[in-house]
N, C-alpha and C positions, 0 to 999 in steps of 0.2 A: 406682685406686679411692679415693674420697673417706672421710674420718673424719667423720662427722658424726653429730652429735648423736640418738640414737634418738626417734622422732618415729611417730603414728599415721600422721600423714597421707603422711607415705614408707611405711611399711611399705604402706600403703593401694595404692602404686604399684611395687612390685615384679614382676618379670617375669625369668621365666627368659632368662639370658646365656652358658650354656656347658653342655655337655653331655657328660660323656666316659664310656666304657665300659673298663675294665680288670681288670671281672670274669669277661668272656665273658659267657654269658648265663645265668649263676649271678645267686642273689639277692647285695643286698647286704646282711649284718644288723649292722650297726651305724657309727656314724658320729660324730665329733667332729671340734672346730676347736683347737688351740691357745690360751695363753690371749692370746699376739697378735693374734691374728687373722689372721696371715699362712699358716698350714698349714691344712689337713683331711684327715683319715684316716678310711678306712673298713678295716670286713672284710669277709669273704665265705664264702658255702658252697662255694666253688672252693678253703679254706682259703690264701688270699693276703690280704697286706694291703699299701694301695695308700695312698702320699702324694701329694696334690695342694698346689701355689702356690695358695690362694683369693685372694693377691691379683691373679695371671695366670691364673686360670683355667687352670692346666697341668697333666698328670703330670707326680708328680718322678722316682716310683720305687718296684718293688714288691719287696715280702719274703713270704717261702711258708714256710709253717710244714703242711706235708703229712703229718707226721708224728701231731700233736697235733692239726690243726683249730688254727683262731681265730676268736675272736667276741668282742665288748665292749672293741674297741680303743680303750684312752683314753691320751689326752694326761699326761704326766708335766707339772711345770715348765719340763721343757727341752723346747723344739720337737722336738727328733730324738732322743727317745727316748718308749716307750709303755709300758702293761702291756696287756694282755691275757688271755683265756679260753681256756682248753682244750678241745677239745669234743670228743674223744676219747680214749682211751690212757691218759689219767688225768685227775685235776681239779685241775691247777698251775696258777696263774696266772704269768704268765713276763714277765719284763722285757727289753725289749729295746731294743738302741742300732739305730735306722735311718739313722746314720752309717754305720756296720759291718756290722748287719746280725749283731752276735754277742749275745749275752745274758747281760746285766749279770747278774740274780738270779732266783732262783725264790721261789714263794711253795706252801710247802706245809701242807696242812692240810683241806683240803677232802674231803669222801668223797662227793660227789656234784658234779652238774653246777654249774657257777657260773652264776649269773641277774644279778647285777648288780654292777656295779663302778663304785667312785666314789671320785676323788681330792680331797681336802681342795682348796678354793681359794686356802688361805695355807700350807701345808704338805706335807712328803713325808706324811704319812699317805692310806692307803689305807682302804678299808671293801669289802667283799664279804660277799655272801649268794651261799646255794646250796640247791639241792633237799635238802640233809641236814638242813635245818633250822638250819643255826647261820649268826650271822651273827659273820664278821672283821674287825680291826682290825689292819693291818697298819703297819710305816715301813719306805718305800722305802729306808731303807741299811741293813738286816736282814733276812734268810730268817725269821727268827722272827716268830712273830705275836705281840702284840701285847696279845690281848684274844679273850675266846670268849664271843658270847648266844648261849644253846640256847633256842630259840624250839620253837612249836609246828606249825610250818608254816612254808613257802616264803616268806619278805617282799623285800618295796623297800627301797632305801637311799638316804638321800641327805646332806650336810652342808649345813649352814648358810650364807650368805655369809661370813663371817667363821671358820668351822670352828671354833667354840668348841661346838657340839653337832651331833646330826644326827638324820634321822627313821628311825624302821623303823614299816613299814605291813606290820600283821600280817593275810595273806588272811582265816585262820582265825577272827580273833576280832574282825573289823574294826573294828581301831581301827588309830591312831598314834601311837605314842609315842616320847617324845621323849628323849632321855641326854644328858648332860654328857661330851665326849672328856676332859678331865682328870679326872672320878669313874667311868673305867669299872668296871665290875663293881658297880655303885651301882642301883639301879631307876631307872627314869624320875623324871624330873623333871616330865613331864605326860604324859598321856594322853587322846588324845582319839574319841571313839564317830564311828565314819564312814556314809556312807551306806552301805547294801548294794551290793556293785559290779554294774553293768548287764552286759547281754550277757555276752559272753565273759571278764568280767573285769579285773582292775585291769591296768596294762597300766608305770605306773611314777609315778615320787615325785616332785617338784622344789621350791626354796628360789624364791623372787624373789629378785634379788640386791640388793634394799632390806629383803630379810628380814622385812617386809610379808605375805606370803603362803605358802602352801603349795598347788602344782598337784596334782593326784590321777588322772590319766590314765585313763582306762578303754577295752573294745573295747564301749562303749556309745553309747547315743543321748545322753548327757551325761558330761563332765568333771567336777569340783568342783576350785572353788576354794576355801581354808579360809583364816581369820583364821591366822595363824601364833601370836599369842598368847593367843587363847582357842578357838581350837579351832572356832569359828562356821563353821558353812556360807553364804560370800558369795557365789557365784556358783554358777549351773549352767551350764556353757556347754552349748548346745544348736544346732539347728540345720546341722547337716553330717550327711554319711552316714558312721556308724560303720566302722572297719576291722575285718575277721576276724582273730582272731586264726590265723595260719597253722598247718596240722595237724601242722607239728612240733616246732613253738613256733622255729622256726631265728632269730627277731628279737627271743626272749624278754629284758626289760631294757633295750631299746632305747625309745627315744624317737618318738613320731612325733606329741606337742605339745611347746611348749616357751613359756618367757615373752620375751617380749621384754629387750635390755637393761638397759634403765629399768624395768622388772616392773608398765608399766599397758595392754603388749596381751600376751595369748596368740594364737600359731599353731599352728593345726594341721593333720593331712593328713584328706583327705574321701574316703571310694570310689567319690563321681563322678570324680575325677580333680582336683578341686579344692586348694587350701590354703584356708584360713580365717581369720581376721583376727576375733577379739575383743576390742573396746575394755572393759576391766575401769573406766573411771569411765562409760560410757554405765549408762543407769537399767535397770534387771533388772525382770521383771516379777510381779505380785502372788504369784506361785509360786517369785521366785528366780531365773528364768530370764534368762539373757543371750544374745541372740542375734548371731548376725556383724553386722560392719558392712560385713563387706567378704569375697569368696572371689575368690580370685585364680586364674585360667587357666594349666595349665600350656601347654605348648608344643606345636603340633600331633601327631596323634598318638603321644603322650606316653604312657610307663605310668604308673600311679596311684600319687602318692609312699607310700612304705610306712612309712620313717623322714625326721624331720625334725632340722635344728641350726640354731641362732640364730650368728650370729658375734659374740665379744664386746668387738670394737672398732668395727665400721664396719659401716653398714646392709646385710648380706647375709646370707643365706639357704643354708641347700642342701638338697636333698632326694633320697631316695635310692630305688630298686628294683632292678632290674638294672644301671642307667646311675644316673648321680651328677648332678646338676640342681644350677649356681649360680645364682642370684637376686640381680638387684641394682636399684635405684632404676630407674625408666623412664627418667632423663635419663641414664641412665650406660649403657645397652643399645642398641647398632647393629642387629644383627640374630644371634638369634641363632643361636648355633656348634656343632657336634657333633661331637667327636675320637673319633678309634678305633674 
């Protein structure tokens, strides 16, 4: 697989190249890549979680956490090891070596469901929100937390490119406000007034990694893009067919846009069956509105991606429902493959 340079006009030509199944035919709710780009993990309502090679397109190998449920598997620093969600039995988020398959640490504190989880980019620091309304600030070589916001409601999380602050996107009072990681327990440092969330709701939070932006996800007929330092609403992305939110929120926290690389296209998934392809420098129109420039085809009768991941070395793609979809430049795709 080739390293290149993130670019509109590749993403523009993507096409699914590998197709595996190792959930059964359980959903998949949640999905990440490493920060190599040589891994992807997902998890599952089958409570397994499953490593693929994104640079082979393979399974590596899967770990079952039956006990607890898993959801919100995310990548540590080290490619072989994760944290993850609890989604039963109690509300730990748990560390684990997928070396071993044994578990480094626990993370306790929570008294309700975990909604979202998010690793520092430059650091062991952790962040988690949860249905109890408080959001966490954890480091990966301590069971102790870190840091406690009693919020008023369920929010998003996310860090910065750099991890020097991070957002919480409050349902309740819509807005986004933003903290200083070195002045926790400090009020925001800005706050910003959001749109009303469409349809079913806000759906998750994202940095550009030019720190340029802030994505705002929704289960609506439109996304927002925001100024990251004033708060400005720059985009609408419109145009695609909104996702439901599923009636047991089993994807809750999960991703299914995301920005490109370089942070000047957003992708997202469509309920035609589509991806979507926004150019963030094409012109928006007299209402703010950005339309695709491009929807991309999944793979003959294909299910409709539910969740999506960017890879953040080399132009590829995945997407997720019951089966795992890699995406890779047209020149680099034979025909494609379906394992298991």
């Amino acid at each position: 697989m080739e390293s290149v340079p993130a670019s509109i006009e590749t993403y523009k030509t993507l096409k699914p190249s590998k197709t595996l199944r190792y959930h059964h035919s359980d959903p998949i709710t949640s999905l990440d890549f490493d920060d190599t780009g040589a891994y992807a993990v997902t998890a599952g309502a089958d409570e397994s979680i499953q490593l693929y090679s994104a640079h082979k397109g393979t399974h590596q190998r899967s770990s079952y956490s039956k006990k607890y449920g898993a959801h919100l598997a995310r990548f540590t620093h080290n490619s072989m090891s994760i944290v993850y969600a609890s989604t039963k039995e109690d509300d730990t988020i748990r560390y684990l070596s997928l070396h071993d398959n044994s578990y480094i640490r626990y993370f306790r504190g929570h008294k309700d469901k975990v909604h979202a989880l998010n690793v520092s980019p430059v650091s062991d620091m952790l962040l988690s929100a949860s249905m109890d309304h408080t959001v966490r600030l954890w480091d990966l070589r301590s069971p102790n937390c870190q840091g406690v916001l009693n919020l008023v409601s369920p929010n998003l999380v996310a860090f910065d490119p750099r991890g020097l602050c991070f957002g919480v996107a409050n349902t309740s009072a819509q807005d986004l406000s933003l903290y200083s990681v070195s002045a926790w327990g400090s009020d925001p440092f800005a706050t910003f007034a959001l749109p009303a969330p469409p349809g079913d709701g806000w759906a998750s939070v994202e940095f550009s990694n030019d720190g340029k932006y802030i994505l705002l996800a929704t289960y609506g007929e439109q996304h927002h893009v925001i100024d990251a330092f004033t708060g400005n609403l720059t985009h609408k992305l419109v145009g695609h067919h909104p996702l439901r939110r599923d009636p047991d929120n089993l994807r809750g926290g999960s991703t299914h846009t995301a920005f490109s690389v370089d942070g000047r296209t957003v992708l997202g998934c469509s309920r035609d069956g589509k991806v979507i392809v926004w150019d963030l420098q094409d012109r928006v129109d007299e209402r703010g509105r950005l339309y695709p420039s491009k929807a991309l085809s999944c793979a003959p009768n294909a299910a409709t991606p539910q969740i999506l991941g960017v890879n953040p070395a080399t132009m590829q793609l995945a997407t997720a429902d019951k089966e795992l979809t890699f995406w890779l430049p047209e020149k680099e795709v034979t025909e494609p493959a379906k394992e298991a």
